[in-house]
Residue frames as qw, qx, qy, qz and C-alpha x, y, z in Angstrom:
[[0.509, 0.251, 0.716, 0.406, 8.88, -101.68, -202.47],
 [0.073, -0.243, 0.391, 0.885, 8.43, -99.18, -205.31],
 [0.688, 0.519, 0.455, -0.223, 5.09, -98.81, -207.02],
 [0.486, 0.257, 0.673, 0.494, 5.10, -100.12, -210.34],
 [0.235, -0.083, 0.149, 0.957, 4.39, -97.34, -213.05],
 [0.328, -0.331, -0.662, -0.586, 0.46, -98.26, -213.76],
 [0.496, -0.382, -0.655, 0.423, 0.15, -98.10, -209.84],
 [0.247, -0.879, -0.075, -0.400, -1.96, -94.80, -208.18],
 [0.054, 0.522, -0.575, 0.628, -0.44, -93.95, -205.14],
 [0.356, -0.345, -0.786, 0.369, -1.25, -96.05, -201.85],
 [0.167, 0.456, 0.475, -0.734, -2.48, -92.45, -200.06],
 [0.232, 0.147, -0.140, -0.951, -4.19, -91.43, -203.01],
 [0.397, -0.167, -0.859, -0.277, -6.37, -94.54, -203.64],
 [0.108, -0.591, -0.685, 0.411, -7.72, -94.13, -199.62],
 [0.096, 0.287, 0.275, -0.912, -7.87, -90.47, -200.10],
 [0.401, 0.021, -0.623, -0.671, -10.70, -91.41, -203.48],
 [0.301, -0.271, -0.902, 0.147, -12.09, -94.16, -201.26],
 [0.121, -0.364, -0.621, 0.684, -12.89, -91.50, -198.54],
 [0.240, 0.247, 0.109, -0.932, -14.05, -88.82, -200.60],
 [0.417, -0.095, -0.732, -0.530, -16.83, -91.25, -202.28],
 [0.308, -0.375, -0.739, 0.468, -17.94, -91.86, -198.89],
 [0.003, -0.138, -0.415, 0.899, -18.80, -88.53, -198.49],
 [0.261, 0.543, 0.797, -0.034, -22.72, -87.68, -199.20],
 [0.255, 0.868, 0.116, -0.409, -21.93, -84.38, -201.49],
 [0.550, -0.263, 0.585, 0.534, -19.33, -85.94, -203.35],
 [0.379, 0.453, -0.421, -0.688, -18.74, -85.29, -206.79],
 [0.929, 0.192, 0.097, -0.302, -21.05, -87.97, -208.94],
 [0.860, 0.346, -0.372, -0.045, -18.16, -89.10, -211.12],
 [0.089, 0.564, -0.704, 0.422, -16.21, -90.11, -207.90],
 [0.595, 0.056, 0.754, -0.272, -18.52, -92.41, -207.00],
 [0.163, -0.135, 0.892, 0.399, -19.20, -93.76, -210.37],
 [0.309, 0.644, 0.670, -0.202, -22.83, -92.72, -210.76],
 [0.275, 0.409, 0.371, 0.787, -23.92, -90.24, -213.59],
 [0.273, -0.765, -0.277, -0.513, -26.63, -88.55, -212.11],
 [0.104, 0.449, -0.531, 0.711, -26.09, -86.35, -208.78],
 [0.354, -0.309, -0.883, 0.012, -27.07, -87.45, -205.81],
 [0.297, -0.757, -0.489, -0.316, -30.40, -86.47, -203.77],
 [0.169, 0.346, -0.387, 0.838, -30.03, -83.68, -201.67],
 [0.117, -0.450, -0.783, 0.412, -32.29, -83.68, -198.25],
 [0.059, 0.757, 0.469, 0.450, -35.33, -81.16, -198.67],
 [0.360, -0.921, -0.033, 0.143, -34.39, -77.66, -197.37],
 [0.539, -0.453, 0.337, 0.625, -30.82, -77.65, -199.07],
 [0.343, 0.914, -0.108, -0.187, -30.00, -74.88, -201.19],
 [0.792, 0.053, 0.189, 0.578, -27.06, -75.08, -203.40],
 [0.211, 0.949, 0.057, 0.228, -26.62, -71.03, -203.20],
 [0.559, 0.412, -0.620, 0.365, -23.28, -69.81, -202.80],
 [0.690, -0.352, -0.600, 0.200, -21.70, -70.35, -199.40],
 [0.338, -0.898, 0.229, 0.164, -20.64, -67.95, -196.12],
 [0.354, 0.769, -0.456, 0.274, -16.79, -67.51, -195.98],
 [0.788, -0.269, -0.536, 0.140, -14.87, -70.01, -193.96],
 [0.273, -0.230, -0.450, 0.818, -14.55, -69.26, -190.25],
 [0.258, -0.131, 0.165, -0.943, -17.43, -66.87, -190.52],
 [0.259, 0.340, 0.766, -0.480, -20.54, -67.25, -189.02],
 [0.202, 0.508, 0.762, 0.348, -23.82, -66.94, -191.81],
 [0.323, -0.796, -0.224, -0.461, -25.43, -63.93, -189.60],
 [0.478, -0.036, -0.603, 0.638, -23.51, -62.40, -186.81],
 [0.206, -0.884, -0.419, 0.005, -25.64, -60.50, -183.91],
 [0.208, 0.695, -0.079, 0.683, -24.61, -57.17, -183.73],
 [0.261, 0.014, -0.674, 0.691, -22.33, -56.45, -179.67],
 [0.280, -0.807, -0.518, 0.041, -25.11, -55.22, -177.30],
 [0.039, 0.892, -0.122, 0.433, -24.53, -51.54, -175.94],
 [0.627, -0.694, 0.351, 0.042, -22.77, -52.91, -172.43],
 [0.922, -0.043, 0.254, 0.290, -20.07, -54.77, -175.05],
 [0.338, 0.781, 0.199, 0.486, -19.51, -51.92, -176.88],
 [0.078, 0.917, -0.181, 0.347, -19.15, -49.78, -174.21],
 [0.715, -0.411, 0.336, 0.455, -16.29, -52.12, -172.54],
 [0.695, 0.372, 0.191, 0.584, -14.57, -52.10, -175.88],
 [0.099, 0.884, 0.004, 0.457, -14.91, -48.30, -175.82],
 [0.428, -0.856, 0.278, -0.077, -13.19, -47.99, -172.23],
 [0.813, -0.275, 0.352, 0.373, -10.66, -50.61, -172.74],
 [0.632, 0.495, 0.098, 0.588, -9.34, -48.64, -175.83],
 [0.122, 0.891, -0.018, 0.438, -9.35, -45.88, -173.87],
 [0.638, -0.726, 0.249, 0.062, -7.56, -46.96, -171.16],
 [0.798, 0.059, 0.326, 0.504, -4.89, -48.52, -173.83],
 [0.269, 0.776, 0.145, 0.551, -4.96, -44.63, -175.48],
 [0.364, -0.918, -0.134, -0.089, -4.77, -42.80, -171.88],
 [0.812, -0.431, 0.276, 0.280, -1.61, -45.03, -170.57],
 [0.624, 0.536, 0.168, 0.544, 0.05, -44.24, -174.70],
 [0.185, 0.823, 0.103, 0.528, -0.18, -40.37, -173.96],
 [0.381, -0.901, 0.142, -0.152, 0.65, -40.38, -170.70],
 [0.830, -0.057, 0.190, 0.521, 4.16, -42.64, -171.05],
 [0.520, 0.428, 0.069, 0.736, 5.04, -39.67, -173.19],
 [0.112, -0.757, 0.176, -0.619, 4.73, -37.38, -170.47],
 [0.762, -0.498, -0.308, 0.278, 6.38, -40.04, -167.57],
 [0.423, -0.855, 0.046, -0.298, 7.17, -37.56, -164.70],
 [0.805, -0.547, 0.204, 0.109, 11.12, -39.78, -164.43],
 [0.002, -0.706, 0.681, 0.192, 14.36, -40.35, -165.39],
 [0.983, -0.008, 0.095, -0.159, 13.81, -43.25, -167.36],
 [0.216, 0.746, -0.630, 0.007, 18.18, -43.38, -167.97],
 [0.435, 0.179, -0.853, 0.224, 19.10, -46.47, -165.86],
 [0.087, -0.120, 0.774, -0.616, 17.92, -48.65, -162.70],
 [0.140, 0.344, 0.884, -0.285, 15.04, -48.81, -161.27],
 [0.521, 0.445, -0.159, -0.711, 13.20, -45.62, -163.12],
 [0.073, 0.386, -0.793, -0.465, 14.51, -47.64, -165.91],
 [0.279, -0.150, -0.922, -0.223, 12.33, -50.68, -165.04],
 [0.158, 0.449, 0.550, -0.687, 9.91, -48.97, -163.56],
 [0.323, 0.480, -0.253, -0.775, 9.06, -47.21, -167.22],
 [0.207, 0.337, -0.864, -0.311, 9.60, -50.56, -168.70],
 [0.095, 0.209, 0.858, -0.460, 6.87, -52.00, -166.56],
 [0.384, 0.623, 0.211, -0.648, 4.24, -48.95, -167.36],
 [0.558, 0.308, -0.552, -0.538, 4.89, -49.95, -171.48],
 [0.060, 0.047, -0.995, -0.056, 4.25, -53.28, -170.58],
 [0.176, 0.358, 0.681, -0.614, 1.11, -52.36, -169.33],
 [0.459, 0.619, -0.142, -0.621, 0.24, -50.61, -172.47],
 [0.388, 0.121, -0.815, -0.413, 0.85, -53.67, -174.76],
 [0.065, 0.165, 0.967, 0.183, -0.86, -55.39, -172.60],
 [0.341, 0.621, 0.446, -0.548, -4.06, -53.13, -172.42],
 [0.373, 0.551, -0.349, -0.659, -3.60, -52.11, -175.97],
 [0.068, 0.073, -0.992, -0.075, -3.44, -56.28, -176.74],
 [0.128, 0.099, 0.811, -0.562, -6.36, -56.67, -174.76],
 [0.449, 0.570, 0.186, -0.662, -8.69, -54.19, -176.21],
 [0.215, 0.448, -0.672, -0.550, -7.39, -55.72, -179.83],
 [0.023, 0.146, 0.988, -0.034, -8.91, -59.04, -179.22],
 [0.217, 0.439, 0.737, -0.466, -11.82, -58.19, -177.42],
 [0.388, 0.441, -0.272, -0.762, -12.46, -55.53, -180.65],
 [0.062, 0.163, -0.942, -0.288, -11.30, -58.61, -182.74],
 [0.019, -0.188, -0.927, 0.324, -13.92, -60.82, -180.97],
 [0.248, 0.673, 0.334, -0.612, -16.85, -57.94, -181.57],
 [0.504, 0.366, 0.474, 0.623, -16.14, -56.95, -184.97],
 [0.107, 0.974, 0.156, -0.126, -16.06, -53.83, -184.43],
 [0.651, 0.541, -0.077, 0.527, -13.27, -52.70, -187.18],
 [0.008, 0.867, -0.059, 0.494, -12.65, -48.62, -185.80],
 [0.689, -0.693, 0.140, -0.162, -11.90, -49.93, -182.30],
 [0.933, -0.145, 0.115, 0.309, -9.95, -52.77, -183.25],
 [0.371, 0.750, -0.047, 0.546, -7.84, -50.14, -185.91],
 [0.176, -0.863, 0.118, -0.459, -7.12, -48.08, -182.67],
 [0.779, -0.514, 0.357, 0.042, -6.05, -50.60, -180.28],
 [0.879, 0.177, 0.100, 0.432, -3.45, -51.92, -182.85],
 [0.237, 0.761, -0.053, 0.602, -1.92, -48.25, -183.29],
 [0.461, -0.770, 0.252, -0.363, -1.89, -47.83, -179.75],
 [0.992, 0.040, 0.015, 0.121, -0.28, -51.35, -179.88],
 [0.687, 0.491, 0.016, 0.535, 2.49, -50.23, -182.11],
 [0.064, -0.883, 0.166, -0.434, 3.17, -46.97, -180.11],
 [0.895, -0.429, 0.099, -0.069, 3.96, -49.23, -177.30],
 [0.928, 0.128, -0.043, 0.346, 6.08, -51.43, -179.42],
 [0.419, 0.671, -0.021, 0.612, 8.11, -47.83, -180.17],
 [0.305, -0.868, 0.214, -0.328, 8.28, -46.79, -176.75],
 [0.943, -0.239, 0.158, 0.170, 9.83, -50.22, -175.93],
 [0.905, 0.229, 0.101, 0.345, 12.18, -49.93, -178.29],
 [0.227, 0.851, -0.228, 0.416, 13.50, -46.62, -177.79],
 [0.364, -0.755, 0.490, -0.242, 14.59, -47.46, -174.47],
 [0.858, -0.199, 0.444, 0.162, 16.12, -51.25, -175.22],
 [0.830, 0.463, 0.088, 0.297, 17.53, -50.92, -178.57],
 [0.352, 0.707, -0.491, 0.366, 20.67, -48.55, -177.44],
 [0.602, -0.556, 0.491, -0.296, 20.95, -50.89, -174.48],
 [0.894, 0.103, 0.430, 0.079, 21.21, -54.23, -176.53],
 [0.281, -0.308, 0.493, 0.763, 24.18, -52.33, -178.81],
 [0.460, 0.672, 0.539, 0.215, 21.08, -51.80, -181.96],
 [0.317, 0.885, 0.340, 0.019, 21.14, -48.44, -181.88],
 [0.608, 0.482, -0.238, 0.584, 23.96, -45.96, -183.06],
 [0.240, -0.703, 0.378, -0.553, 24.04, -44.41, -179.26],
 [0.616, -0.089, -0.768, 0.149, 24.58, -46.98, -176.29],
 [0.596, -0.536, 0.162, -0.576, 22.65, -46.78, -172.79],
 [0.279, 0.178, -0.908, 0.256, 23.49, -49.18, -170.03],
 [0.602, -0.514, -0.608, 0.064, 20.91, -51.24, -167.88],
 [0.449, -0.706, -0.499, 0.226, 22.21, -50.16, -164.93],
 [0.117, 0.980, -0.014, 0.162, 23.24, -46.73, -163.36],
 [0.757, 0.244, -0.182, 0.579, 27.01, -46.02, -162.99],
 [0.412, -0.890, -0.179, 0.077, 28.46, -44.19, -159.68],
 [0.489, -0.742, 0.374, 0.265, 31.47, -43.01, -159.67],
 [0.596, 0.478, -0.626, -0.156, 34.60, -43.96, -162.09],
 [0.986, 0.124, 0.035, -0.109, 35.38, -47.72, -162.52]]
């Protein structure tokens, strides 16, 4: 049945119900003029930011220095991909390279969180770059396999003619 035109909505009537319920409500939602008592010890200054904590403790030195090795192990594995020691063309090399960048996203992932998780900005900054390098090492070797790029590479290796 249709509400009539002098009719509130059905969800908006509970949602008014509920928020008069609440025990900071606005006054003229519950139908009083004057605000209501606040327990003793409540400030009305402004508020934190949602999802943050009020007062965060600052990482201890043993949390830090994970964070510090785990970027660097997500930096070492970057620089040294660009100096892999194979034929990454086809086969197994192929997915053998493809393996070693996996590793780097996921150490370079890893360290991103755990930064995340620490606030510690500089760290986190680094593990995402090292992130992205990853992404680019991926892609150089799938996109002329999956027809993207303007060369083509095949998956596997090709003996002989066909």
């Amino acid at each position: 049945m249709p509400p009539k035109p002098g009719d509130k909505d059905p969800f908006a009537r509970e949602v008014e119900r509920l928020l008069k319920k609440l025990p900071g409500a606005d006054p003229s939602l519950r139908g009083t003029p004057e605000p209501a008592p606040r327990p003793a010890g409540v400030t009305t200054g402004p508020r934190p930011a949602l999802g943050r904590a009020p007062s965060l403790p600052a990482p201890t030195a043993r949390e830090v220095w994970g964070l510090v090795g785990r970027v660097a192990l997500a930096v070492v594995l970057g620089v040294a991909l660009t100096q892999w020691p194979y034929a990454a063309a086809c086969g197994w090399s192929l997915l053998g390279y493809l393996a070693a960048v996996l590793a780097l996203l996921l150490a370079a992932g890893w360290a991103a969180v755990a930064a995340w998780r620490s606030h510690v900005g500089i760290a986190h900054a680094a593990a995402l770059v090292v992130f992205f390098w990853g992404i680019v090492l991926a892609a150089e070797q799938v996109l002329p396999r999956v027809g993207y790029a303007a060369e083509s590479a095949t998956w596997r290796c090709v003996v002989g003619p066909q």
